[in-house]
Backbone and ligand atoms as CSV (ligand in chain L), in Angstrom:
chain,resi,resn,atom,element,x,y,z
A,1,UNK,N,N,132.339,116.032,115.264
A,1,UNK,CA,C,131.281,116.023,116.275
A,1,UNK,C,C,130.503,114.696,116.206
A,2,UNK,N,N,130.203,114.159,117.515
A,2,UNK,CA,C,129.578,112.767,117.099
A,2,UNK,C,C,127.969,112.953,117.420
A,3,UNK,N,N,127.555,112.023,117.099
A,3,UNK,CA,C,125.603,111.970,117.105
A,3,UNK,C,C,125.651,110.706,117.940
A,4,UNK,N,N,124.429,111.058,118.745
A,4,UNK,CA,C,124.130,109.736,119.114
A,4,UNK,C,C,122.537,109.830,118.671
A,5,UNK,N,N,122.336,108.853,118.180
A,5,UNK,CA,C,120.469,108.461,117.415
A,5,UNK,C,C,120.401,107.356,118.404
A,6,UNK,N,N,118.928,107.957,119.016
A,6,UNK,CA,C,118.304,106.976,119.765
A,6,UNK,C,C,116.181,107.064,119.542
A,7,UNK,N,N,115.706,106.864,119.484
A,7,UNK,CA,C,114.195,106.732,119.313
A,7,UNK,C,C,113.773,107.317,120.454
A,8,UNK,N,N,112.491,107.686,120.365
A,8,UNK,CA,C,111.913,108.048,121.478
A,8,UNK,C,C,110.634,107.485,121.022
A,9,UNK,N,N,109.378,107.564,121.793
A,9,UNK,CA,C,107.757,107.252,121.629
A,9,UNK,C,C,107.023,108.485,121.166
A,10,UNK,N,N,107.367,109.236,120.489
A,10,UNK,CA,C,106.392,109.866,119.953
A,10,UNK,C,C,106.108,109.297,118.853
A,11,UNK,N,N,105.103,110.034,118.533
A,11,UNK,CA,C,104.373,109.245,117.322
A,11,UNK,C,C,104.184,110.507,115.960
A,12,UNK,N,N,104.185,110.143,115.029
A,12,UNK,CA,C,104.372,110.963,114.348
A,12,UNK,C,C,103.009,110.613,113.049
A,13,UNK,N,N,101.730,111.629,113.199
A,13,UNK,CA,C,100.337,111.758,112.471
A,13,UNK,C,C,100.368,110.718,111.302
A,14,UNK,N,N,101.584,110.791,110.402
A,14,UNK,CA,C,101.145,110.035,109.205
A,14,UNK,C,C,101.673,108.413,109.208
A,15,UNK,N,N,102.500,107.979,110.803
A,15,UNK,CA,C,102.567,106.778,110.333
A,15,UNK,C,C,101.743,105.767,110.709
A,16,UNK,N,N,101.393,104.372,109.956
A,16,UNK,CA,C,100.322,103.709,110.243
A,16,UNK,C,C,101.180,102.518,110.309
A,17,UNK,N,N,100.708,101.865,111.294
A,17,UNK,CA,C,101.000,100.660,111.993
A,17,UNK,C,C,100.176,98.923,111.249
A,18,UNK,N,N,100.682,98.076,111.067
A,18,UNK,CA,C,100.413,96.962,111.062
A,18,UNK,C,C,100.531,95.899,111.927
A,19,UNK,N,N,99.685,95.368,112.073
A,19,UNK,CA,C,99.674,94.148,113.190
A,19,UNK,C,C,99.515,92.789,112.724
A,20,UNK,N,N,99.745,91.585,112.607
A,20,UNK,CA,C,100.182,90.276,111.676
A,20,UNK,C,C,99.952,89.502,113.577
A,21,UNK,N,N,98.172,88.729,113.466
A,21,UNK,CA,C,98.284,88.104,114.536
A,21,UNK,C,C,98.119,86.796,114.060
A,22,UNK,N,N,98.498,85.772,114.315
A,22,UNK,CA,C,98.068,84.204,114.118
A,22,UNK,C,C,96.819,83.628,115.071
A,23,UNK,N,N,96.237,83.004,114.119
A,23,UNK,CA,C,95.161,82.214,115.504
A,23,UNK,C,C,95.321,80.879,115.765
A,24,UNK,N,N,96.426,80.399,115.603
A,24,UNK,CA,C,97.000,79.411,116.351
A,24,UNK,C,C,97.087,80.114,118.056
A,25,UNK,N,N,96.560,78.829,118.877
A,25,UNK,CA,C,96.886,79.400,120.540
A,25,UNK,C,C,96.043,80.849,120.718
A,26,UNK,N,N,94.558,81.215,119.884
A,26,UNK,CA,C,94.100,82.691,119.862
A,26,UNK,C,C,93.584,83.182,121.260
A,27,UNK,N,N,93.793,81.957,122.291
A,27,UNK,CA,C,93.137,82.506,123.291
A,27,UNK,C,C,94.176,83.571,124.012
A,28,UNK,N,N,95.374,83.399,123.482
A,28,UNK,CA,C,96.723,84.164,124.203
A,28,UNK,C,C,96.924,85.101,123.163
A,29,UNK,N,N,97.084,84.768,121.840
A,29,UNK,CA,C,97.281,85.796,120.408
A,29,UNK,C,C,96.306,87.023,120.559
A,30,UNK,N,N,94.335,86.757,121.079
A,30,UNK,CA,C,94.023,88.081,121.134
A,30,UNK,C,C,94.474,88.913,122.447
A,31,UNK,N,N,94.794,88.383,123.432
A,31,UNK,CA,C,95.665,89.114,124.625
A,31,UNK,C,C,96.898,89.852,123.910
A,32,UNK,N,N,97.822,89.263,123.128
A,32,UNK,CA,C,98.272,89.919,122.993
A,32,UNK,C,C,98.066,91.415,121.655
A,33,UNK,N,N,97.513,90.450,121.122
A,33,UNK,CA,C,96.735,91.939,120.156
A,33,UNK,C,C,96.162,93.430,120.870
A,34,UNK,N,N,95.092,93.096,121.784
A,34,UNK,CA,C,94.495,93.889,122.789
A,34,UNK,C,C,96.199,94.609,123.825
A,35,UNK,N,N,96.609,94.209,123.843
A,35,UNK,CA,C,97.934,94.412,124.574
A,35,UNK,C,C,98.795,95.539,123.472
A,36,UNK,N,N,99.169,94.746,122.358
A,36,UNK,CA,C,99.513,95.885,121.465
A,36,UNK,C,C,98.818,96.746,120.766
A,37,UNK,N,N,97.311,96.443,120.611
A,37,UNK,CA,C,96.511,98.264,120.550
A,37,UNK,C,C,96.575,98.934,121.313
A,38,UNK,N,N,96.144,98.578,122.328
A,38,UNK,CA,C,96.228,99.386,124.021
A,38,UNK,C,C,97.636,100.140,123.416
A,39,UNK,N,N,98.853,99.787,124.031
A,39,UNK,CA,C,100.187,100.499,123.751
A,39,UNK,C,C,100.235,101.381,122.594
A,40,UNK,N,N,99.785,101.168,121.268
A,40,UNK,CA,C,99.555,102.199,120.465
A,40,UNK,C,C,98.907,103.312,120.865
A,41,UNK,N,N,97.636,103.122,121.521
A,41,UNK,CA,C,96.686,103.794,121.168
A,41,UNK,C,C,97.102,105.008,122.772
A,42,UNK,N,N,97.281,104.139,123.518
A,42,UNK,CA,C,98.009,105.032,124.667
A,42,UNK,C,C,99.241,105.881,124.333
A,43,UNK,N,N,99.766,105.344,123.366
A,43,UNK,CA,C,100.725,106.757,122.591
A,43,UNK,C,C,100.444,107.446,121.575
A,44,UNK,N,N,99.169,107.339,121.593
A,44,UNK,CA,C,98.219,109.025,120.704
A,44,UNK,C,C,97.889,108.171,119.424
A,45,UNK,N,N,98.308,106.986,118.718
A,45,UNK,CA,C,97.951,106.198,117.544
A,45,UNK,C,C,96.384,105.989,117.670
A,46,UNK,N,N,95.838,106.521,116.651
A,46,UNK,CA,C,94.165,105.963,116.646
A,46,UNK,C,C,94.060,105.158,115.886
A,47,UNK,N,N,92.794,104.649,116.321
A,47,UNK,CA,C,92.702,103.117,115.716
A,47,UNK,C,C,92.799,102.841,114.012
A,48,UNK,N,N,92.452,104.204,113.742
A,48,UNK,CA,C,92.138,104.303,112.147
A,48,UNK,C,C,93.269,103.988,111.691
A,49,UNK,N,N,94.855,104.184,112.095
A,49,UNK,CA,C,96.400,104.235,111.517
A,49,UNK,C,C,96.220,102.724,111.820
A,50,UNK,N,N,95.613,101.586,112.570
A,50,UNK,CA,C,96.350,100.196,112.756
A,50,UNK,C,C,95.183,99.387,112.035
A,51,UNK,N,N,96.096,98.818,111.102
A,51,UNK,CA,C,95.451,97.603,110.582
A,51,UNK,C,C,95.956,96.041,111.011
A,52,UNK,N,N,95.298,95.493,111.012
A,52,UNK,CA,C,95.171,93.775,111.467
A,52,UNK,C,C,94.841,93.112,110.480
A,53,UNK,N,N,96.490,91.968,110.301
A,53,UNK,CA,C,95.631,91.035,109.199
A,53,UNK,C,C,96.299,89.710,110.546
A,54,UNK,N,N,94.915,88.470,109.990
A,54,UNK,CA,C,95.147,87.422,111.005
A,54,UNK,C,C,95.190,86.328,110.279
A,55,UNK,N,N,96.048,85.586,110.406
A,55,UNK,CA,C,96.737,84.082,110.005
A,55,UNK,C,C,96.530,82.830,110.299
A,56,UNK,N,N,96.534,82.226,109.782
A,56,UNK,CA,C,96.461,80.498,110.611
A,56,UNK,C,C,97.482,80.489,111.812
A,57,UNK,N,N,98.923,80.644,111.776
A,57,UNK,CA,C,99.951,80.159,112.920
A,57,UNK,C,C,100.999,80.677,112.072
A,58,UNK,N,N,102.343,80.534,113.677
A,58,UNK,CA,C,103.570,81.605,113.585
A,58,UNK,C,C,104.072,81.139,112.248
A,59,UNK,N,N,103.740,79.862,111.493
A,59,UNK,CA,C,105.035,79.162,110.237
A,59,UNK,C,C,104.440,80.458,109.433
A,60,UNK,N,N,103.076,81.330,109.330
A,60,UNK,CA,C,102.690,81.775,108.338
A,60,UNK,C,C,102.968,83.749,108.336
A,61,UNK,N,N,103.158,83.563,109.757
A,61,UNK,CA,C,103.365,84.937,109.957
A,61,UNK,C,C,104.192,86.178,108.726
A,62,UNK,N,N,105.919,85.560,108.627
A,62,UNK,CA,C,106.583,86.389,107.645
A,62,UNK,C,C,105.987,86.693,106.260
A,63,UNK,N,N,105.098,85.791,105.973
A,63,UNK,CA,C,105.175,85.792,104.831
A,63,UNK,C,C,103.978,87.117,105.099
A,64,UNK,N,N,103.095,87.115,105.450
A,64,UNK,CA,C,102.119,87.834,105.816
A,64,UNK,C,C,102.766,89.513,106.311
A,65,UNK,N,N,103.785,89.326,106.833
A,65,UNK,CA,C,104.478,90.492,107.192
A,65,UNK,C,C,105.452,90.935,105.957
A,66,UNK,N,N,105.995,90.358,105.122
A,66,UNK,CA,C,106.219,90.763,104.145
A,66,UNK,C,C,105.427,91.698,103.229
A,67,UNK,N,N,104.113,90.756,102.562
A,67,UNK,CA,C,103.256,91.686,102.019
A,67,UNK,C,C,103.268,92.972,102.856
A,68,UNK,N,N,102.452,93.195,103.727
A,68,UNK,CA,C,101.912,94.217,104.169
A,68,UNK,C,C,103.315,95.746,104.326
A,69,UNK,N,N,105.078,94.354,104.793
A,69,UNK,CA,C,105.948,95.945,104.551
A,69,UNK,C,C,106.156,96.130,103.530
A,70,UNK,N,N,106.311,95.440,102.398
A,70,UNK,CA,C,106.200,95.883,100.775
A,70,UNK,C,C,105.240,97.045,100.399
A,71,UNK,N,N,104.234,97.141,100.817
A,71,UNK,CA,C,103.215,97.953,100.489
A,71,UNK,C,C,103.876,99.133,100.878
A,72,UNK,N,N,104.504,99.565,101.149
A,72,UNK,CA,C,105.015,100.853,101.497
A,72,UNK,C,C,103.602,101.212,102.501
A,73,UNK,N,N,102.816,101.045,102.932
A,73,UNK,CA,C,101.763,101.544,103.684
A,73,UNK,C,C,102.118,102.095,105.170
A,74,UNK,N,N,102.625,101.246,105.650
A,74,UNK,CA,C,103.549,101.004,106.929
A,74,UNK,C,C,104.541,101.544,107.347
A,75,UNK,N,N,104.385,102.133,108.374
A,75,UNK,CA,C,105.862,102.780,109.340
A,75,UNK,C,C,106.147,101.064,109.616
A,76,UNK,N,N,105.623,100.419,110.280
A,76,UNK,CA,C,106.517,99.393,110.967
A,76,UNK,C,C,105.169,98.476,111.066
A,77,UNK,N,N,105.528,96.908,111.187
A,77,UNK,CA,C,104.751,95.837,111.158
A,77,UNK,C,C,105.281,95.093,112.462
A,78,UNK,N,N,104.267,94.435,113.284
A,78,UNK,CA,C,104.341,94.016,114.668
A,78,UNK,C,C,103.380,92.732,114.189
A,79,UNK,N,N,104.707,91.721,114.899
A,79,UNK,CA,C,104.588,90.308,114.483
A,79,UNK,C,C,104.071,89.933,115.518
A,80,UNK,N,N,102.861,89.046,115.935
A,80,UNK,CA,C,102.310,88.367,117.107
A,80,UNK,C,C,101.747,87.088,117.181
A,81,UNK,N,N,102.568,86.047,117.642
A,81,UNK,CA,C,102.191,84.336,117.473
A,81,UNK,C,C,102.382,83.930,118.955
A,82,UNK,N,N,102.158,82.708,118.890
A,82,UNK,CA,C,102.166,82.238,120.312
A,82,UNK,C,C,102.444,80.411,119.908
A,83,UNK,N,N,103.712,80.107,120.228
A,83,UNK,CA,C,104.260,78.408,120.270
A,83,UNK,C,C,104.573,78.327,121.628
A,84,UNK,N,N,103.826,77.436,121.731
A,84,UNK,CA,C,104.058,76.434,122.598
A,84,UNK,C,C,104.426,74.871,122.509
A,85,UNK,N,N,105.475,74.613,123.142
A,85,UNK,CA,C,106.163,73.660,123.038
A,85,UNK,C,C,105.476,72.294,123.367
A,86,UNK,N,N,105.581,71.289,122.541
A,86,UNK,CA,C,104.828,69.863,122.340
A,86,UNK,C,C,106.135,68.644,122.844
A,87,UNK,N,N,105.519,67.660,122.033
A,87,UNK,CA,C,106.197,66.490,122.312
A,87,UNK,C,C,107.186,66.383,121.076
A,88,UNK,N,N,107.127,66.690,120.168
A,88,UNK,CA,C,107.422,66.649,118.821
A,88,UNK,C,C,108.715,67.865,119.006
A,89,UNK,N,N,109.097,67.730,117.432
A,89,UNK,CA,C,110.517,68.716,117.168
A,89,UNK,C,C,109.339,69.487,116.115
A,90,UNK,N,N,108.231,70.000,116.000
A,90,UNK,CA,C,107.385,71.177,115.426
A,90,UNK,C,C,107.524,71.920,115.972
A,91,UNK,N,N,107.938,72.147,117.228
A,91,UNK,CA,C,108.118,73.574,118.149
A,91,UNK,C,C,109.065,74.496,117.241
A,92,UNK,N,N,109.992,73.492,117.547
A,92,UNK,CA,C,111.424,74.477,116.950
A,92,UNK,C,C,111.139,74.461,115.747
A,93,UNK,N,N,110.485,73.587,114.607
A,93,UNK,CA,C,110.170,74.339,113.118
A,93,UNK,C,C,109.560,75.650,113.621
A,94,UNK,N,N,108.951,75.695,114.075
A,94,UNK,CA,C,107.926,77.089,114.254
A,94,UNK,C,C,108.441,78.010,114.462
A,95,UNK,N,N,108.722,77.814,115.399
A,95,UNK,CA,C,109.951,78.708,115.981
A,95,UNK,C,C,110.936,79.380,115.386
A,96,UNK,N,N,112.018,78.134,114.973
A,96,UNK,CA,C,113.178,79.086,113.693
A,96,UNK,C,C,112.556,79.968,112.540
A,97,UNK,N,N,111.397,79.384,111.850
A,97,UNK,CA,C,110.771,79.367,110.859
A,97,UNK,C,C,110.247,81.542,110.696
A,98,UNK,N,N,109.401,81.646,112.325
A,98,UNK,CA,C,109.332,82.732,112.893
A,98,UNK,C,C,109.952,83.673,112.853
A,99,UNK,N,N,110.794,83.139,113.677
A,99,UNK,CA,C,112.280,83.972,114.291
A,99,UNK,C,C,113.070,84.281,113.067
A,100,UNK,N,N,113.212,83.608,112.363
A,100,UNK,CA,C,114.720,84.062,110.753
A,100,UNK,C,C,113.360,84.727,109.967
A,101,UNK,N,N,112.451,84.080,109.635
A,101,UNK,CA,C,111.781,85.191,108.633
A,101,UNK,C,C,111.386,86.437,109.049
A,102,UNK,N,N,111.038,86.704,110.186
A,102,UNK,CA,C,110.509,88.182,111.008
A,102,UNK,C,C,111.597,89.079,110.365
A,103,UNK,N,N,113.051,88.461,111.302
A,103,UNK,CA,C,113.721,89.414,110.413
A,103,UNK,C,C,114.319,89.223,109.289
A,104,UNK,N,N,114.454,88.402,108.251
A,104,UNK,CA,C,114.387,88.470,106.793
A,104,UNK,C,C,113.342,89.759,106.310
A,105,UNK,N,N,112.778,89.708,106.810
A,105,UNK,CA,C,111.263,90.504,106.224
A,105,UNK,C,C,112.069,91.695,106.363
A,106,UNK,N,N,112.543,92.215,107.603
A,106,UNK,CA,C,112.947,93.909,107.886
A,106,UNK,C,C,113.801,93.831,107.549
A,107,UNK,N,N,114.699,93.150,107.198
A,107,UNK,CA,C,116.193,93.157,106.149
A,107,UNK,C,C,115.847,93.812,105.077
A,108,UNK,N,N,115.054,92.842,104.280
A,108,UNK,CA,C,114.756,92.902,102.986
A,108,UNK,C,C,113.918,93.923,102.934
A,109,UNK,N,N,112.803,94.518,103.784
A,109,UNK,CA,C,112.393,95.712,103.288
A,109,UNK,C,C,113.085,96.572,103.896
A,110,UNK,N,N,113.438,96.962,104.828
A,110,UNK,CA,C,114.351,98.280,105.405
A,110,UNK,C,C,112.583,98.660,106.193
A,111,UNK,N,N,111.665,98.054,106.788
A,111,UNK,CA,C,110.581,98.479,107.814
A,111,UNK,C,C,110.865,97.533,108.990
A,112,UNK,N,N,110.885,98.898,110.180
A,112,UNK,CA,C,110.856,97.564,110.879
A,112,UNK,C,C,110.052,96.639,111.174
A,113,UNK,N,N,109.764,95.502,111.198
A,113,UNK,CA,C,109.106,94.735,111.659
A,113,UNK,C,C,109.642,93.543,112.821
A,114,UNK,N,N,108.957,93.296,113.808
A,114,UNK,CA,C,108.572,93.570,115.303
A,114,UNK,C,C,108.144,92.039,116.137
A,115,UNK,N,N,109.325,91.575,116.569
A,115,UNK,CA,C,109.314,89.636,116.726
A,115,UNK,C,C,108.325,90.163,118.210
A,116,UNK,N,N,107.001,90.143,117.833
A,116,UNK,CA,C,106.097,89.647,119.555
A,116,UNK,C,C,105.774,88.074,119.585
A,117,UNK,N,N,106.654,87.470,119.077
A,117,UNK,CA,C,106.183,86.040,118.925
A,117,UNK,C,C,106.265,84.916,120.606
A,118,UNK,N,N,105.370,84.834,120.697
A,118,UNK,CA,C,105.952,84.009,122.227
A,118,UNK,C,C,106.107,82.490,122.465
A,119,UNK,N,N,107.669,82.184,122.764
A,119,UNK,CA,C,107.798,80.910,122.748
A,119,UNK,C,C,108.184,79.984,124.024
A,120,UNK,N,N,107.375,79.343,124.473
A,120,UNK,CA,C,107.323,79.367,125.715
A,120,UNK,C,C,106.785,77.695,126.148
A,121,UNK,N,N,107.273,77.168,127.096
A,121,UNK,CA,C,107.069,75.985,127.605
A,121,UNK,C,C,105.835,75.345,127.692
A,122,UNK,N,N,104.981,75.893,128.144
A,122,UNK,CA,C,103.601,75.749,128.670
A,122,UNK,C,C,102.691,76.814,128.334
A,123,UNK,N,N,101.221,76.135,128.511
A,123,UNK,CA,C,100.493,77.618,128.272
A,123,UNK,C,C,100.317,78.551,129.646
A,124,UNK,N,N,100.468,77.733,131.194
A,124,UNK,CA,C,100.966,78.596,131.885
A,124,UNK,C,C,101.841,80.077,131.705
A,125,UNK,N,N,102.959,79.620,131.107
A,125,UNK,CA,C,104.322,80.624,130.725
A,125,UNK,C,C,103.689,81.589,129.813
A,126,UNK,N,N,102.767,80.955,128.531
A,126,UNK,CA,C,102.702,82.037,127.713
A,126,UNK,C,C,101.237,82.979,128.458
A,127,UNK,N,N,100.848,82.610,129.236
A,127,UNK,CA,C,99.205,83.181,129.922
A,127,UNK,C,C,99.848,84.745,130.572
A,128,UNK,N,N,101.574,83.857,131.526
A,128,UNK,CA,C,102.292,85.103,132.129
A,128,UNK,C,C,102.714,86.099,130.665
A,129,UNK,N,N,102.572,85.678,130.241
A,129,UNK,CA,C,103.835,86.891,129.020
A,129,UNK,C,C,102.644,87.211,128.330
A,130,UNK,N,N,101.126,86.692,128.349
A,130,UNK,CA,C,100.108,87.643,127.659
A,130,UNK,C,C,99.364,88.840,128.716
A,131,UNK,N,N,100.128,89.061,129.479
A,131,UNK,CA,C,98.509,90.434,130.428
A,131,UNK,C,C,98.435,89.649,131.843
A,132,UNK,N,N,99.713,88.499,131.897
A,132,UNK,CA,C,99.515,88.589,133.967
A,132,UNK,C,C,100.684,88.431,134.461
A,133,UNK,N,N,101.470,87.730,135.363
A,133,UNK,CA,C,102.162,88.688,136.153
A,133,UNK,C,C,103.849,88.699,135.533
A,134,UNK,N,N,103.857,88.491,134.139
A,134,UNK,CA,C,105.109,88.839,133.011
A,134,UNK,C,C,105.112,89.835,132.186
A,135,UNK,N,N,104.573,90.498,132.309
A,135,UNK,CA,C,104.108,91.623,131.106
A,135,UNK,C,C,103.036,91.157,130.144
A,136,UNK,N,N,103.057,91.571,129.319
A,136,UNK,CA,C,102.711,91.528,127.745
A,136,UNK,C,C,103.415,91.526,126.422
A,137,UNK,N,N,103.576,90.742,125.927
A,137,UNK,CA,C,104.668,90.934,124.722
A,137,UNK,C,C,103.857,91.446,123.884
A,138,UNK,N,N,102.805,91.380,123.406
A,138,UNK,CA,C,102.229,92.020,122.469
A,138,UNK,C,C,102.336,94.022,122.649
A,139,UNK,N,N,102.118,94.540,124.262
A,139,UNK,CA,C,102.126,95.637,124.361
A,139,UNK,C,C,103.914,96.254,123.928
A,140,UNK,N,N,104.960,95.139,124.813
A,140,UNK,CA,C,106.165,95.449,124.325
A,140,UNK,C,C,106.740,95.379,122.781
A,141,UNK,N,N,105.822,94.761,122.253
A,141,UNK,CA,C,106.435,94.828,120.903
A,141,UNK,C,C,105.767,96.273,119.863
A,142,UNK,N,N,104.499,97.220,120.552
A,142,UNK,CA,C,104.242,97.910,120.179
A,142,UNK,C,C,105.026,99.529,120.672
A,143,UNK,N,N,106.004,98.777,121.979
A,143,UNK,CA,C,106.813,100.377,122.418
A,143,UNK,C,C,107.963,100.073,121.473
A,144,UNK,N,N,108.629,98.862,121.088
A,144,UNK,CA,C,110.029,98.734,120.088
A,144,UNK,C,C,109.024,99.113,118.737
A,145,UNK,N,N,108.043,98.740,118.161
A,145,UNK,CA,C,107.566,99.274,117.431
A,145,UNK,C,C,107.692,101.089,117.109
A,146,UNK,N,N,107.212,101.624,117.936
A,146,UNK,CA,C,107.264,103.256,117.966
A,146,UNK,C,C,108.686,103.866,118.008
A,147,UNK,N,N,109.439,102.336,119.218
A,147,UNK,CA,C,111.285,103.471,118.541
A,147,UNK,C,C,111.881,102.879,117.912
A,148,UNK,N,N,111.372,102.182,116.967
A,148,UNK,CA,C,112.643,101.799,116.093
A,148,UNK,C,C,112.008,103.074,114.725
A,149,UNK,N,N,110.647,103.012,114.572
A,149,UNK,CA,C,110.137,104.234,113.592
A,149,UNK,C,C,110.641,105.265,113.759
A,150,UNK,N,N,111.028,105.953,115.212
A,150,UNK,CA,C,111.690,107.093,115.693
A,150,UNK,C,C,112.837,106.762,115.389
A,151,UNK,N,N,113.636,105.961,115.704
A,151,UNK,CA,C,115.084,105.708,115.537
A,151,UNK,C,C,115.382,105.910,113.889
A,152,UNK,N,N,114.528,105.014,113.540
A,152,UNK,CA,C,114.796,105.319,111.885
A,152,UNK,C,C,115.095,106.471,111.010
A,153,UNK,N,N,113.364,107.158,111.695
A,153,UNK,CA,C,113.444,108.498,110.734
A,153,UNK,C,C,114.930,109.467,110.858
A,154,UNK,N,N,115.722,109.428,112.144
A,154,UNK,CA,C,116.516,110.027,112.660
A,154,UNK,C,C,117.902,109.936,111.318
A,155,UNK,N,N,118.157,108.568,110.996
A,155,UNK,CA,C,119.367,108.229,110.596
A,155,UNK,C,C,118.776,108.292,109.056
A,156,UNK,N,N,120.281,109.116,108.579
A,156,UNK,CA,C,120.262,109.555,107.395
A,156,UNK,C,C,120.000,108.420,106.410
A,157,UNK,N,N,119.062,108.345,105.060
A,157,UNK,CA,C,119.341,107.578,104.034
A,157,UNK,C,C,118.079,106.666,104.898
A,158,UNK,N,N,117.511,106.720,105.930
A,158,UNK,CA,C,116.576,105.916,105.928
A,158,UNK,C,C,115.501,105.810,105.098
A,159,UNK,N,N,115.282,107.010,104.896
A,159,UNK,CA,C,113.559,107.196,103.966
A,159,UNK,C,C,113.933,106.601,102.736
L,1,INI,N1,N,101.551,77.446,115.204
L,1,INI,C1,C,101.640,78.333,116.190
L,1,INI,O1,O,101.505,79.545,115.945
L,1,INI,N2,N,101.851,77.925,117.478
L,1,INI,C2,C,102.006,76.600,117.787
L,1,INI,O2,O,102.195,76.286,118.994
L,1,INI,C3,C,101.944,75.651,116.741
L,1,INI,N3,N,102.087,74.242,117.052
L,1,INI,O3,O,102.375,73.886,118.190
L,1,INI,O4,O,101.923,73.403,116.161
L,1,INI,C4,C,101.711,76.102,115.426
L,1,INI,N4,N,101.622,75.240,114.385
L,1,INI,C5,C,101.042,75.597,113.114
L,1,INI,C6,C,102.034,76.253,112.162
L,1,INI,O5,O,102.336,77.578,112.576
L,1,INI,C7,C,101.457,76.338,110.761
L,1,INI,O6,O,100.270,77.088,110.767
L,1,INI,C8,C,101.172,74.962,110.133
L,1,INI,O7,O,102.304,74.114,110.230
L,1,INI,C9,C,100.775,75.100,108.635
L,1,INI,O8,O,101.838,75.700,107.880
């Protein structure tokens, strides 16, 4: 007989959420923060389950998301930075730097933790992808947040 495991958005009382925002670019980073409480909190998460720790910028993020999934505290950790692209080749440090450690981090702990990192041309581009007419990555990284926790608990040997 086969299974298919897929997540859904419920939320389940005892898990508590982490949020890892940078204040590099914070005028877009708290959009997206406000973006991913909102989405929690609109799926029954009260504020008391989400903690916020805040960073200098995205190079510092993993490491910051590490601690916090080590702690065993955490259903899942939601990564939120904002690069924007310069004149320089620092973009793409930032960037790779981001992107491979986010998930190094959920490798290595088995939590998921949650790339809302936005990398984007202009601050035009990232203004659309914080709360106007692109979505929100911060809110989307709090619905993959809720099913990958669902998805998890599902498949055997996760806990
Ligand atoms: N950090 C960001 O989060 N976004 C950026 O756009 C950015 N730029 O462009 O430089 C940035 N740089 C800082 C970097 O994340 C580190 O904080 C810094 O290099 C110290 O390690």
């Amino acid at each position: 007989m086969s299974t298919i495991y897929e997540g859904d958005f419920m939320w389940d009382q005892q898990s508590r959420f982490a949020i890892v925002v940078s204040r590099f670019n914070e005028l877009i980073t708290d959009l997206l923060l406000a973006g991913a409480r909102a989405t929690l909190k609109k799926h029954g998460v009260p504020d008391d389950n989400i903690d916020v720790a805040r960073c200098p910028g995205g190079f510092e993020v993993p490491l910051v998301a590490r601690r916090l999934a080590a702690s065993g505290r955490y259903s899942a950790v939601i990564c939120l930075a904002c690069v924007i692209r310069g004149h320089t080749s620092h973009y793409d440090h930032v960037c790779d730097a981001a992107a491979s450690g986010v998930q190094r981090v959920s490798l290595d702990t088995g939590v998921p933790v949650i790339f809302g990192v936005l990398t984007t041309d202009s601050v035009q581009q990232a203004f659309e992808r914080a709360g106007s007419k692109a979505g929100n990555r911060g809110a989307d990284a709090s619905v993959t947040a809720l099913e990958m926790v669902n998805l998890l608990a599902q498949i055997p040997g996760s806990e």
